[in-house]
PARO-602704 format. One record per residue (C-alpha): x, y, z. Coordinates in Angstrom, 1 decimal. Last residue first. Layout:
{east=X | north=Y | up=Z}
...
END
This chain:
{east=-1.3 | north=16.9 | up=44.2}
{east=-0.2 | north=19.9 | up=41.6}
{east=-2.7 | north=20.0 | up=38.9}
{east=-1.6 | north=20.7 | up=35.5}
{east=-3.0 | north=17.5 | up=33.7}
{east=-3.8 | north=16.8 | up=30.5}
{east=-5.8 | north=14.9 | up=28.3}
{east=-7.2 | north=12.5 | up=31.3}
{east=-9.8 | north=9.9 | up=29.3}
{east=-13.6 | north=9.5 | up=31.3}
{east=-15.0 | north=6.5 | up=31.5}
{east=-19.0 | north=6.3 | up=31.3}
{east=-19.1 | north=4.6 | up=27.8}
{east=-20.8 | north=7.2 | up=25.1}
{east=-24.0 | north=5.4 | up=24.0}
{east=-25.7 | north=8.0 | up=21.2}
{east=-28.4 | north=8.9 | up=23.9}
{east=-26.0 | north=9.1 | up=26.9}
{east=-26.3 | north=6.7 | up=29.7}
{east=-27.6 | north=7.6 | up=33.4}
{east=-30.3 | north=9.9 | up=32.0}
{east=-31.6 | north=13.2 | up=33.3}
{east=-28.8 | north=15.2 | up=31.1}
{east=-26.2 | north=12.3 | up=30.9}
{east=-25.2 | north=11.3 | up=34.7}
{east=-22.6 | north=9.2 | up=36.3}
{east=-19.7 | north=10.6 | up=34.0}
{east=-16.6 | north=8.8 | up=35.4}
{east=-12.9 | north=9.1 | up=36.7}
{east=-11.2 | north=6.4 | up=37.2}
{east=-9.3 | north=5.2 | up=40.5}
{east=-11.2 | north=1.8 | up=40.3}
{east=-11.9 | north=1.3 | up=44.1}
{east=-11.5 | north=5.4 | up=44.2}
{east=-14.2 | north=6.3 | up=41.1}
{east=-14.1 | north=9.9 | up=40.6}
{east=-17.5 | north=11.8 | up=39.6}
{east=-18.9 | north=13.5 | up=37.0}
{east=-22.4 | north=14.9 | up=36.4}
{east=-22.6 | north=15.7 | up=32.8}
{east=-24.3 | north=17.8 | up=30.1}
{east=-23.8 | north=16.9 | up=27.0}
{east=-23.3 | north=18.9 | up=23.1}
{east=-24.5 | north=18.2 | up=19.6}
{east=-23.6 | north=19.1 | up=16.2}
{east=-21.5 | north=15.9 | up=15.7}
{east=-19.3 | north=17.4 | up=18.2}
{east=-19.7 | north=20.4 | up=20.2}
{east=-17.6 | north=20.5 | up=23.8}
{east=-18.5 | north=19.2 | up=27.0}
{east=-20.7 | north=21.0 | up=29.8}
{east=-20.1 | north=20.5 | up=33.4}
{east=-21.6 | north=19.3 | up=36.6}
{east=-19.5 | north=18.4 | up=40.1}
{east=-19.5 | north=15.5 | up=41.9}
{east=-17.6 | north=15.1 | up=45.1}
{east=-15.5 | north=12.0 | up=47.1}
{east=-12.5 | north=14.0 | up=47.8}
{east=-10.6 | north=13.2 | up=44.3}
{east=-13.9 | north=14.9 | up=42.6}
{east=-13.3 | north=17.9 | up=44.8}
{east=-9.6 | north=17.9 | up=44.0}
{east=-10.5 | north=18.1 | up=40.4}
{east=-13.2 | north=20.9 | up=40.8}
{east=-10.6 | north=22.8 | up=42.8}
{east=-7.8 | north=22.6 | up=39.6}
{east=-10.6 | north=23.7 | up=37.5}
{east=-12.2 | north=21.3 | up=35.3}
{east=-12.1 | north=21.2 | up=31.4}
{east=-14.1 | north=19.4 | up=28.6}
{east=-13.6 | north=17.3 | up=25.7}
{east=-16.5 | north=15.0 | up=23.5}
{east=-15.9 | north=12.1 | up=21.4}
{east=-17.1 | north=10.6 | up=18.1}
{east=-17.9 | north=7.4 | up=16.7}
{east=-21.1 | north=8.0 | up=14.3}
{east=-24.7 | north=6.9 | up=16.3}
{east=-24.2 | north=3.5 | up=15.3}
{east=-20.4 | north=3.5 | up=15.7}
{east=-20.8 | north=3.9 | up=19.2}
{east=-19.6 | north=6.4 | up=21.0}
{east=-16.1 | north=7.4 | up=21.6}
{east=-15.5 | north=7.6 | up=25.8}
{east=-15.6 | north=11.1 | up=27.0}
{east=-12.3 | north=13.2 | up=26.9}
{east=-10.7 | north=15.1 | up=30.3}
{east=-8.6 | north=18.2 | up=30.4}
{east=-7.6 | north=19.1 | up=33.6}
{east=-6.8 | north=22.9 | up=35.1}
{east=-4.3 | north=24.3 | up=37.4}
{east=-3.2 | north=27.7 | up=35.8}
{east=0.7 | north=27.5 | up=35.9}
{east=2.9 | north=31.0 | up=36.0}
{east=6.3 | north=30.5 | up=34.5}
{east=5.5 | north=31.0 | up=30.8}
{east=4.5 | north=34.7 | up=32.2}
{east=7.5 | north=35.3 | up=34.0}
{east=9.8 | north=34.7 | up=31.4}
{east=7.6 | north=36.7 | up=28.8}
{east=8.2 | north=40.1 | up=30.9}
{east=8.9 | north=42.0 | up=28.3}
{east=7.1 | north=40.2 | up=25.5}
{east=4.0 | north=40.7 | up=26.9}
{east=4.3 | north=44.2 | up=28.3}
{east=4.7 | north=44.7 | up=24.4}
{east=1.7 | north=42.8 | up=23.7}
{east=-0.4 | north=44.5 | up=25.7}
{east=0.9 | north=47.8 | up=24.2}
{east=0.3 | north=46.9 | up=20.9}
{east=-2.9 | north=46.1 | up=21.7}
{east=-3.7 | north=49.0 | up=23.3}
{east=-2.3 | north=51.2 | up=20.8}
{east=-4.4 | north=49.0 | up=17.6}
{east=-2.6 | north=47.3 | up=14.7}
{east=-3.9 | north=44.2 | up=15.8}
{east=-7.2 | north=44.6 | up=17.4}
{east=-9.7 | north=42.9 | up=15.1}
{east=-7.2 | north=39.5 | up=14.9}
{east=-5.7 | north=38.8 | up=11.8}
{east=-6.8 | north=35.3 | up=9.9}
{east=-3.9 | north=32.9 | up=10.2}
{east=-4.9 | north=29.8 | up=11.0}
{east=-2.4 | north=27.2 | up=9.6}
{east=-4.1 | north=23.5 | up=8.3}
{east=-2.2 | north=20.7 | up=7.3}
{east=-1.1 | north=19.6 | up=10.7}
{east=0.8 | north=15.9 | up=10.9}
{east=0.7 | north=13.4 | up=13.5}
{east=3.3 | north=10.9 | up=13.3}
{east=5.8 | north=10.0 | up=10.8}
{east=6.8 | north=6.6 | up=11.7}
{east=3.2 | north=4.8 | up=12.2}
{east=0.8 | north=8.0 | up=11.2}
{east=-0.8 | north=9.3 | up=14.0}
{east=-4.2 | north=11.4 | up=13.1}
{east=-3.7 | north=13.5 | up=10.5}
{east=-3.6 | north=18.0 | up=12.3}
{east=-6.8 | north=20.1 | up=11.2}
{east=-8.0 | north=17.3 | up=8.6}
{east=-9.1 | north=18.1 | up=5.3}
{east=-10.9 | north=14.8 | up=3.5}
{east=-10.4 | north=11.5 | up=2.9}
{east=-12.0 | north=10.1 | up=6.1}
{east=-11.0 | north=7.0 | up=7.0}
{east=-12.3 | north=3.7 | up=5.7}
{east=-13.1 | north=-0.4 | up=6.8}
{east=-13.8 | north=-2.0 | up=3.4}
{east=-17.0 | north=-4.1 | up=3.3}
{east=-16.2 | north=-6.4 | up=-0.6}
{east=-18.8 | north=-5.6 | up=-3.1}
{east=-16.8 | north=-5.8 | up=-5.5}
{east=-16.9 | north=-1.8 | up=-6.5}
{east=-15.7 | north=-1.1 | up=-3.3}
{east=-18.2 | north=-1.0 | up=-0.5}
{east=-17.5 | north=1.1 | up=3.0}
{east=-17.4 | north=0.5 | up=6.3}
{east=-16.4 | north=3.5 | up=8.9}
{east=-13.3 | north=3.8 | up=11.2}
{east=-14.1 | north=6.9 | up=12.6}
{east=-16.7 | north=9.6 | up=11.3}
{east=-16.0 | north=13.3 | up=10.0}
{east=-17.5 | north=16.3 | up=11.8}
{east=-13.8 | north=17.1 | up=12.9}
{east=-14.2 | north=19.1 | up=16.2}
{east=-13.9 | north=16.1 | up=18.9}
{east=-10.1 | north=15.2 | up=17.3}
{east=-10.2 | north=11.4 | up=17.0}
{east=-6.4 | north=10.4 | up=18.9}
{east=-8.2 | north=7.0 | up=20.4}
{east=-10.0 | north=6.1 | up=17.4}
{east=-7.0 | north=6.7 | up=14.9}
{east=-5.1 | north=4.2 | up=17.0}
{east=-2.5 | north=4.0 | up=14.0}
{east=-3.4 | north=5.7 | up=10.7}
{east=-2.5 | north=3.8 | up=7.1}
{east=-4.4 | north=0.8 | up=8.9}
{east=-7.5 | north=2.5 | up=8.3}
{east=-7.8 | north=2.2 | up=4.5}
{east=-8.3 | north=5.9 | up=3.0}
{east=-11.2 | north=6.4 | up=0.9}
{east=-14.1 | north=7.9 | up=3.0}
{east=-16.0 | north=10.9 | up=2.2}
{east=-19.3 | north=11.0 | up=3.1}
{east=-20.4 | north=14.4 | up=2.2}
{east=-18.8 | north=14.2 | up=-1.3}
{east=-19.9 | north=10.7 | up=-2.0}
{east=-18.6 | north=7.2 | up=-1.2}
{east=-19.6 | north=3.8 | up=-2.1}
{east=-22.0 | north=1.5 | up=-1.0}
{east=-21.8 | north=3.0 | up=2.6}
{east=-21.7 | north=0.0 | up=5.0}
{east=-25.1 | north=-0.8 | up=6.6}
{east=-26.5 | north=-3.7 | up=4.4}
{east=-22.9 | north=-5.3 | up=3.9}
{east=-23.0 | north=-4.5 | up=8.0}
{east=-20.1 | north=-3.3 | up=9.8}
{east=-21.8 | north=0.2 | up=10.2}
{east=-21.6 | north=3.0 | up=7.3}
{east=-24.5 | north=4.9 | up=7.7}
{east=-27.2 | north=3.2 | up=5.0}
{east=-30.5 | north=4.1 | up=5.7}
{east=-31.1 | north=3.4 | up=1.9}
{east=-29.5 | north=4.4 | up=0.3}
{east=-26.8 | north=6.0 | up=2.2}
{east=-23.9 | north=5.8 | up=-1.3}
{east=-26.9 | north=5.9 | up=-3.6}
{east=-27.7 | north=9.7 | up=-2.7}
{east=-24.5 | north=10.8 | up=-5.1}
{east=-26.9 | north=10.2 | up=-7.6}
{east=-29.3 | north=11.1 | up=-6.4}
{east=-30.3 | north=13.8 | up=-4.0}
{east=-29.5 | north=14.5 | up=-0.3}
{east=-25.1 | north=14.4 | up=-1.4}
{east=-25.8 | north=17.7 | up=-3.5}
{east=-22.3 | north=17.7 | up=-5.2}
{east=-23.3 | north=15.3 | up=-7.7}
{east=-21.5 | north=12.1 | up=-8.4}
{east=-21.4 | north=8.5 | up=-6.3}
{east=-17.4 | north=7.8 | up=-6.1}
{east=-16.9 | north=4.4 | up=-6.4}
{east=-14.1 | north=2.9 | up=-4.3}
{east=-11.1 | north=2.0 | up=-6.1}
{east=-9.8 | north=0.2 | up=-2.9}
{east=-6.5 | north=1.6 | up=-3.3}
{east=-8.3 | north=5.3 | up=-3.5}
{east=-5.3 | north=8.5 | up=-3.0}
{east=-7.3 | north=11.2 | up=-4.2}
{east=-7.5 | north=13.4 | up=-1.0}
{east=-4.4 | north=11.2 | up=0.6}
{east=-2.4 | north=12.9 | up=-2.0}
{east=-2.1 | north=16.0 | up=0.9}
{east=-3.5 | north=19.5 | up=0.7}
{east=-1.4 | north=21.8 | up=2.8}
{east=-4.0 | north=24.4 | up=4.0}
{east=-3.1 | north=27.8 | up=4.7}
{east=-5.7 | north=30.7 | up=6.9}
{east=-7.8 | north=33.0 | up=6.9}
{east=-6.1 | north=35.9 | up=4.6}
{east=-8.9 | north=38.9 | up=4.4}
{east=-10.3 | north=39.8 | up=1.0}
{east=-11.6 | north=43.3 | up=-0.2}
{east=-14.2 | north=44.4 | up=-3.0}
{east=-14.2 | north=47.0 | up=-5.4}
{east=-16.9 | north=49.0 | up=-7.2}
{east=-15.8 | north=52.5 | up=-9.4}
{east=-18.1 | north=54.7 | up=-10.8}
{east=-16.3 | north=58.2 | up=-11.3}
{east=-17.3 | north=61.5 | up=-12.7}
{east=-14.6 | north=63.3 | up=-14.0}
{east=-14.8 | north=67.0 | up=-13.7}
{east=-11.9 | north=69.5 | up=-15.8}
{east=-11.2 | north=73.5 | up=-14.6}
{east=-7.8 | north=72.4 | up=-13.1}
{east=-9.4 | north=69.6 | up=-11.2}
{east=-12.9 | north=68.7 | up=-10.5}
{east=-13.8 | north=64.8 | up=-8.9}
{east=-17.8 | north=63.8 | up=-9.2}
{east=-19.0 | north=60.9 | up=-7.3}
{east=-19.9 | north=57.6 | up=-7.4}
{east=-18.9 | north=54.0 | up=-5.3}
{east=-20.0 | north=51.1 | up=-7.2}
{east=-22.3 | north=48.1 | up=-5.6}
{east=-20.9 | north=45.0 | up=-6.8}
{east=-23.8 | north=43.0 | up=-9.0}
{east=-22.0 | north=44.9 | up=-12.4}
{east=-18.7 | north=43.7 | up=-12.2}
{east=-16.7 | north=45.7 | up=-13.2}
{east=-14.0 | north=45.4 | up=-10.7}
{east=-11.2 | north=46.5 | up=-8.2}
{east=-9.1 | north=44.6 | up=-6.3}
{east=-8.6 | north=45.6 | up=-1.9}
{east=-6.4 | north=43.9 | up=0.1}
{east=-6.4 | north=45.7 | up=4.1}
{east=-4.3 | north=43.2 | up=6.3}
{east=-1.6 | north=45.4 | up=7.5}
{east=-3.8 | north=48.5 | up=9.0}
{east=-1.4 | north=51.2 | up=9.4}
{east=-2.8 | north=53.8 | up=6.4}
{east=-5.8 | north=51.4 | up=4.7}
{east=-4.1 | north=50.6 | up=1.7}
{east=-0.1 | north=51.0 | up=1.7}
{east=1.4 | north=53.9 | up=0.4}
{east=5.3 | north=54.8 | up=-0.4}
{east=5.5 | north=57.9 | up=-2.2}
{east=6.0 | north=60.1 | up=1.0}
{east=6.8 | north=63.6 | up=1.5}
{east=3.9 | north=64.3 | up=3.8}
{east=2.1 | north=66.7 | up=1.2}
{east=2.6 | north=63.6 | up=-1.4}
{east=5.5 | north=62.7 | up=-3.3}
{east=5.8 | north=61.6 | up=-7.0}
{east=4.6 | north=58.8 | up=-9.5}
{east=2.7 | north=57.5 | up=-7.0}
{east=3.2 | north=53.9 | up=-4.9}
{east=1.2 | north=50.9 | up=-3.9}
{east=0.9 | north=48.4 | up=-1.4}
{east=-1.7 | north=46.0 | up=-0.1}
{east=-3.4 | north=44.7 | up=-3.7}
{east=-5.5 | north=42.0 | up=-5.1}
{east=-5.7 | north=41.6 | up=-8.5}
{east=-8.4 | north=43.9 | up=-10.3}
{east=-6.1 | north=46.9 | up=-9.8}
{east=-3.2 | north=45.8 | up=-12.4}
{east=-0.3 | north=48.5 | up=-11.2}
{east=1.3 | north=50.4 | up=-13.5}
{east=5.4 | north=49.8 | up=-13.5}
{east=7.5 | north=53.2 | up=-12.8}
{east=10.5 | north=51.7 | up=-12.8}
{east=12.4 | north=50.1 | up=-9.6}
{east=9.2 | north=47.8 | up=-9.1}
{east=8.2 | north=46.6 | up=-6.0}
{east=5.5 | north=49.2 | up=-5.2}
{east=4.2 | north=48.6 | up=-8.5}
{east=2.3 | north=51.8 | up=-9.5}
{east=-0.6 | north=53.7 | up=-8.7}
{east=-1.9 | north=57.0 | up=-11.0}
{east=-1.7 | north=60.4 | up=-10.0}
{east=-4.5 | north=62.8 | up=-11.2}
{east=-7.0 | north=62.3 | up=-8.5}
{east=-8.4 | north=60.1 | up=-11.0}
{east=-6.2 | north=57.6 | up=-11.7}
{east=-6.8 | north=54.7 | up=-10.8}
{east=-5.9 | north=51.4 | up=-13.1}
{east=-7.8 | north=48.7 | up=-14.3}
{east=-6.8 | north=45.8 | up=-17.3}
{east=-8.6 | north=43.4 | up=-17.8}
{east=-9.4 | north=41.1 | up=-15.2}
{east=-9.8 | north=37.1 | up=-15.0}
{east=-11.6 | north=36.7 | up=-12.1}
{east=-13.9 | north=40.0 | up=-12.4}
{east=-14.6 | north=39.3 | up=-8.8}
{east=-10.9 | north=40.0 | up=-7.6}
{east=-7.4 | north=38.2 | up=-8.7}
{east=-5.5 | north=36.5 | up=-6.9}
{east=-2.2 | north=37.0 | up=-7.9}
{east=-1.2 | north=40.1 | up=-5.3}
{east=-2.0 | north=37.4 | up=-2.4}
{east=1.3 | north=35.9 | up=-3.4}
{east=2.9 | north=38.7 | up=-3.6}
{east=1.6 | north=40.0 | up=0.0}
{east=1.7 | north=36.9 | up=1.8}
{east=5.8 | north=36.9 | up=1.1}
{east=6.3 | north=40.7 | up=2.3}
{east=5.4 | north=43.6 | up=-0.2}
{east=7.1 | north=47.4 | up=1.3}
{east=8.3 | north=48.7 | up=4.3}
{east=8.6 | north=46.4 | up=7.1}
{east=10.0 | north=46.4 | up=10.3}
{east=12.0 | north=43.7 | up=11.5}
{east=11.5 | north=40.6 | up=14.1}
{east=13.8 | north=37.6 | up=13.6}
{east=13.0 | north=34.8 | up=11.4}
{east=12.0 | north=36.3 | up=8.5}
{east=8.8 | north=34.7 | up=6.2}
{east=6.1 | north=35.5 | up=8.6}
{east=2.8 | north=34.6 | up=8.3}
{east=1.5 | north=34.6 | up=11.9}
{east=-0.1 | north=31.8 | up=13.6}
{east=-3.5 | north=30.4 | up=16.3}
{east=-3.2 | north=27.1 | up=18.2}
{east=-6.7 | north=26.4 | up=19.4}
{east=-5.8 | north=22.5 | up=17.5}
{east=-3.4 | north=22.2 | up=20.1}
{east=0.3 | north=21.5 | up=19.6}
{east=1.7 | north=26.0 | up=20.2}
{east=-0.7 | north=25.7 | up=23.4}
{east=1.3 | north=22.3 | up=24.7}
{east=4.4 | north=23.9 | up=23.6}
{east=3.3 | north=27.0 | up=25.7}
{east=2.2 | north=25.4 | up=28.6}
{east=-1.4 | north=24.3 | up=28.7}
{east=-3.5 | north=25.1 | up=31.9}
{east=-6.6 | north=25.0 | up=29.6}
{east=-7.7 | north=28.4 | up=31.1}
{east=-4.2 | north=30.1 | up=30.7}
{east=-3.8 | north=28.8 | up=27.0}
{east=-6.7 | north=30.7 | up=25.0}
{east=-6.8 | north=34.1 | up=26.8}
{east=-2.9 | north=33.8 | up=27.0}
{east=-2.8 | north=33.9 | up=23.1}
{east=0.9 | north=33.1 | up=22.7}
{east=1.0 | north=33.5 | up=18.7}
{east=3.0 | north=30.7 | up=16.7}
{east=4.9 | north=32.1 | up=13.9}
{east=4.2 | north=30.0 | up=10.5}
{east=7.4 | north=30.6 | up=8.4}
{east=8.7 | north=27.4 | up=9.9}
{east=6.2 | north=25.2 | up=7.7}
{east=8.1 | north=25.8 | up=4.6}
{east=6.6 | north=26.9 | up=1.5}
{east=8.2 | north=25.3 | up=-1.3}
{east=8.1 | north=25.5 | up=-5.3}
{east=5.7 | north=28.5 | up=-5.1}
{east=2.4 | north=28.5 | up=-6.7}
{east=-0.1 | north=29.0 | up=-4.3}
{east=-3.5 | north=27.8 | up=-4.8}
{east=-6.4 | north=29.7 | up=-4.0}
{east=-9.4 | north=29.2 | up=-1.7}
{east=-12.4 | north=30.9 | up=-1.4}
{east=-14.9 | north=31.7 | up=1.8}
{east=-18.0 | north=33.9 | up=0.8}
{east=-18.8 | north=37.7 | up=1.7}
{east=-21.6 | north=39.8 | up=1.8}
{east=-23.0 | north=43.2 | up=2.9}
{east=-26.2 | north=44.5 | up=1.0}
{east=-26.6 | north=47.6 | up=-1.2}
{east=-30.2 | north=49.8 | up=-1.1}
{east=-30.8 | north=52.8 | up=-3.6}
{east=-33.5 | north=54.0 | up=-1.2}
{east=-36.5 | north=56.1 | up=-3.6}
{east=-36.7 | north=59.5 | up=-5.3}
{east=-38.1 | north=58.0 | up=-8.6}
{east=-35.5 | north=58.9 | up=-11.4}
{east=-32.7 | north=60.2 | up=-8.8}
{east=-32.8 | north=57.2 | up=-7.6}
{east=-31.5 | north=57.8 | up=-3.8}
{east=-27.8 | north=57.1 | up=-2.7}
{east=-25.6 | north=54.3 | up=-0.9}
{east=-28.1 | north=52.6 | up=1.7}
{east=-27.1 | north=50.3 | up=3.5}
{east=-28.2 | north=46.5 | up=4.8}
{east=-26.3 | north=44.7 | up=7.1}
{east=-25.6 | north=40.8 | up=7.4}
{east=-25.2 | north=39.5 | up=10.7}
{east=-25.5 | north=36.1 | up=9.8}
{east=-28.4 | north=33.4 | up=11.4}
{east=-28.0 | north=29.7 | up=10.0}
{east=-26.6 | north=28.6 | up=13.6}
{east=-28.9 | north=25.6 | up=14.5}
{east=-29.5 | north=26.9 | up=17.9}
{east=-30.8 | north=30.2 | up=16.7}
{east=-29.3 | north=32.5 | up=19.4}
{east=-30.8 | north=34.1 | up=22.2}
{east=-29.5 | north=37.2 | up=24.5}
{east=-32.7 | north=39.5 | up=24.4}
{east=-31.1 | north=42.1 | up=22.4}
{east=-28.9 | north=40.4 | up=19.9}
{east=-31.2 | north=37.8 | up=19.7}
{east=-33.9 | north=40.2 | up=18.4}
{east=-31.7 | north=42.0 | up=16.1}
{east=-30.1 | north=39.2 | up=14.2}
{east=-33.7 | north=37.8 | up=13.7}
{east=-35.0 | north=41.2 | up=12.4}
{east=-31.2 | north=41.7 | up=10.4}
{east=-32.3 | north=38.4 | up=8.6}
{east=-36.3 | north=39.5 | up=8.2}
{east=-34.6 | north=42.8 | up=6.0}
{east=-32.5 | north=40.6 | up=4.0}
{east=-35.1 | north=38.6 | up=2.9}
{east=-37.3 | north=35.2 | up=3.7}
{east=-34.4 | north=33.9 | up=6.5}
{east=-32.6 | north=30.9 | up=7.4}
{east=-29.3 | north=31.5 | up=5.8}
{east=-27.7 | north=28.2 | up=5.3}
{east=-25.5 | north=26.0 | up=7.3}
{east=-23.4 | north=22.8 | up=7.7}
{east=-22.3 | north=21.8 | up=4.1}
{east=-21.9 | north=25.2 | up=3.2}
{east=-22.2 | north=26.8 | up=-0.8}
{east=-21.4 | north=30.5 | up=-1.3}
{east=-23.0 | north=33.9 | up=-1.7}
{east=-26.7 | north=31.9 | up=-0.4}
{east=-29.8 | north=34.5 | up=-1.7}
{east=-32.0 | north=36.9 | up=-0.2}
{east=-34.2 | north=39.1 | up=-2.6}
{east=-36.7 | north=41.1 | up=-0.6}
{east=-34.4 | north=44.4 | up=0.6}
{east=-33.5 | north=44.0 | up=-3.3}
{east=-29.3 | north=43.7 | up=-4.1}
{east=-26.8 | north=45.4 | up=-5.4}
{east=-23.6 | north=44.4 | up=-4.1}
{east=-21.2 | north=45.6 | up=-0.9}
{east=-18.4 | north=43.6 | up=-0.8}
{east=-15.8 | north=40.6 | up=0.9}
{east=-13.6 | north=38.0 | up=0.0}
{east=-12.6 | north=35.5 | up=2.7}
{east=-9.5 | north=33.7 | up=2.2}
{east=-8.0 | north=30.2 | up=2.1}
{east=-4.7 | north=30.0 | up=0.9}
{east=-3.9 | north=26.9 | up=-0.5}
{east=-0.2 | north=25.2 | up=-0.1}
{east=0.5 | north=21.9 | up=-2.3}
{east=1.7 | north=18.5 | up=-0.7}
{east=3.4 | north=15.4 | up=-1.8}
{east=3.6 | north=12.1 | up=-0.2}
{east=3.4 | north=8.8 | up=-2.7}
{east=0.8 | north=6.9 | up=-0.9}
{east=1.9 | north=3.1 | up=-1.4}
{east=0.0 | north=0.0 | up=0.0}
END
C-alpha cells in the first residue's frame, strides 16, 4: 500500500463587498455543508439578528449572519432607497511557489486561550486552538514594502476573475508597483496591499499601503455589475470626472497543505457524483439508511462528497483514540468497493492535524492565520509589548486545570468524542469524594451535560449522569480519558 507524499499550499481567504441587491431578494454567496441563511429577505435576517442580539438568544442551528443592509444614494428617477447589502463567501487559492516551509508560521501566545486549559506554551503552540502569523523572516524587522503573503495574495485576482486591465487615476496620479524600480502600473483587479505615486505627497511620501497602518487591508477592483459602485464627481484644473468604481476586499484566513491522501483510492471505491449528497446520484452511497456500520447492508455502498471515505484504516494507527472532537468526519467506517467487498475507511478529507501515522506521526495541514480585530491598535500593541517583556515570568505561572475526553460512541450513532475542562478545585473535589456538573464541547452538532465523579476502588474518573439519564443517547461509555494534567497533588 503506497501513498506517494506530496503536498500543495492553499490559501484560504474571505472575499468581501457591498452588491446590489433588493431588501426582498435573499440568496446563499457561497455553498456550506453545515449552514444556510434561514431567512425570507434581508430585511427579516437583520429582524432575527436583532432580536437575539437584544434579548440574549441564538438560533440553535446557527443559520443566522449578521448581514447589514445600507443605503448608498437615492434614484434620482423615482426618489427612492438605492439599497446595497453586505456579503462575503470563503475561497481558496492555490499557491504556486516551489516550497513553502512550515517554519514561516509564527506561533502567537494567546494567554486568553492557554491560561484556562493550563497548557504550557508547547502544549498551546500542539493544540488545534493554536493560532499563527505569516512571517517569512526569522527575527523581528520592520517592514516597508510587499512581504511573502503580499505577492502571493497580489495574484489573486478580484470578482472579475480574470481582469482586464484597471488602473486609478483620478485624483491625477496614478498607482504603480511598489516593488518595481521603474514606474510599472499596477493591475487593480488583483488584489493589492501596497502601492506607490509617481511623485511625493504633502507628507513627503510615495510609499502607500491601503488602509494607512492596518496590515491586512487587500482591496481589487472590478466591473462587475452586481458589486455596488462607489460615485461621485472629482474637478481639477477646470476638468470633472465622474467616477463609478466597485471593489471588493479579502482577508487571509488561513493555509492548508492539501495531501495525496484526497485522491489516494487503493480500494477503487466508487465515487457517487453530484455535489448535493441528499439527492441522487451521489444519494446511492446511504441508500437506503445506510450509515456505514459493519454491515454489507449498513456499510456505505460507495462514497460521495459528504461522506468521504477512501483511505484504508491501517494507514493511521489508534485513529479512534487520537479522534479530534471538532472534525464532523466519522471513525473507522465500512465502505463497499466496486466488488462488493466491506472496506473499513477513514476520512479522505481536510484534517486540522492526521491522526498518528506509524513513523511519521501526526501531521497539521491546516495554519490559521486570519488577523485578529485589534492588531494594529495602541492597546494592543501595548499588551503585547508588556508581553514580551516580561515573557519569562508569564511561561512561568501555571493555571491548574484538567482536560478530560468522553468515551467514543458507538459507531451507530457515528464514533465521536466529546472534551471538557475542570478547575484545579473541581479536580480535588472529585478526588474527595464530590460531583461536580459540566458541559463538553460540540461534536457531531451536539453537546452533553454531565455529572462526573471519581471512582477510588477503580481510581477512574466517570460521567454518572447524561442530562436526566444515566447513559447518553448516542452510547458514550461512562470512563472519562485524562488529556492533560496541571494540577499539583
Amino acid at each position: 500500500m503506497v501513498c506517494n507524499a506530496r503536498s500543495r499550499p492553499v490559501l484560504a481567504y474571505l472575499e468581501g463587498a457591498w452588491t446590489v441587491s433588493a431588501p426582498d431578494n435573499i440568496e446563499e454567496s457561497f455553498d456550506s455543508d453545515r449552514h444556510r441563511l434561514d431567512a425570507n429577505s434581508w430585511f427579516d435576517m437583520q429582524e432575527r439578528i436583532r432580536y437575539t442580539s437584544t434579548v440574549g438568544t441564538k438560533d440553535p442551528d446557527e443559520n443566522f449572519a449578521n448581514l447589514p443592509t445600507s443605503i448608498i444614494g437615492i434614484n434620482p428617477e423615482t426618489d427612492e432607497p438605492i439599497y446595497v447589502q453586505w456579503n462575503y463567501r470563503i475561497l481558496g487559492w492555490p499557491i504556486d511557489l516551489p516550497d513553502l516551509p512550515t517554519k514561516y508560521f509564527k506561533f502567537v501566545d494567546d494567554l486568553m486561550v492557554r491560561y484556562p486549559r493550563g497548557y504550557t506554551y508547547e502544549r498551546a503552540k500542539d493544540h488545534r486552538t493554536a493560532h499563527f502569523r505569516f512571517d517569512e523572516w526569522d527575527k523581528p524587522r520592520y517592514t516597508l514594502g510587499e512581504t511573502l503573503l503580499d505577492k502571493i495574495i497580489s495574484k489573486i485576482p478580484g470578482k472579475d476573475n480574470i481582469p482586464d486591465f484597471i488602473k486609478d487615476d483620478i485624483f491625477g496620479n496614478n498607482l504603480y508597483h511598489e516593488d518595481y524600480d521603474n514606474l510599472t502600473l499596477l493591475n487593480l483587479g488583483y488584489y493589492n496591499h501596497w502601492f506607490k505615486h509617481n511623485r511625493p505627497g504633502a507628507m513627503g511620501t510615495s510609499v502607500v499601503l491601503r488602509g494607512f497602518s492596518d496590515a491586512n487591508t487587500y482591496v481589487a477592483y472590478t466591473t462587475q455589475p452586481r458589486v455596488a459602485p462607489l460615485s461621485f464627481t472629482y474637478c481639477a484644473k477646470r476638468m470633472c470626472n465622474s467616477v463609478d468604481t466597485r471593489v471588493s476586499w479579502m482577508v487571509p484566513v488561513e493555509i492548508i497543505y492539501l495531501t495525496p491522501l484526497m485522491t489516494w483510492n487503493p480500494y477503487n471505491i466508487y465515487m457517487q457524483g453530484g455535489r448535493n449528497h441528499k439527492e441522487f446520484p451521489a444519494k446511492y452511497a446511504e441508500y437506503p439508511n445506510r450509515d456505514g456500520s459493519k454491515h454489507p447492508d449498513k456499510a456505505f455502498n460507495g462514497t460521495n462528497f459528504r461522506n468521504f471515505y477512501r483511505v484504508p484504516s491501517e494507514f493511521y494507527e489508534n485513529v479512534q483514540e487520537k479522534e479530534d472532537p471538532a472534525d464532523t468526519a466519522k471513525s473507522g467506517v465500512y465502505v463497499l468497493d466496486q466488488e462488493g467487498n466491506m472496506r473499513r475507511c477513514e476520512a479522505s478529507g481536510l484534517f486540522l492535524k492526521t491522526p498518528n501515522i506509524p513513523g511519521v506521526g501526526r501531521v497539521r495541514l491546516r495554519y490559521p492565520i486570519a488577523p485578529i480585530h485589534q492588531y494594529g491598535s495602541p492597546v494592543w500593541k501595548e499588551l503585547n509589548a508588556f508581553k514580551d517583556m516580561f515573557n519569562d515570568y508569564v511561561n512561568s505561572v501555571t493555571v491548574e486545570a484538567v482536560t478530560f475526553e468522553m468515551s467514543p460512541a458507538s459507531a451507530i450513532a457515528g464514533s465521536h468524542t466529546h472534551l471538557f475542562i475542570v478547575t484545579g478545585d473541581q479536580y480535588r473535589e472529585m478526588k474527595a469524594g464530590g460531583t461536580i456538573q459540566v458541559e463538553t464541547t460540540e461534536a457531531f452538532a451536539h453537546t452533553h451535560s454531565l455529572t462526573i465523579s471519581y471512582d477510588k476502588s477503580k481510581k477512574r474518573f466517570n460521567y454518572i449522569k447524561c442530562g436526566s439519564s444515566v447513559v447518553c443517547s448516542d452510547r458514550h461509555p461512562p470512563l472519562l480519558h485524562i488529556l492533560s494534567n496541571s494540577v499539583k497533588e
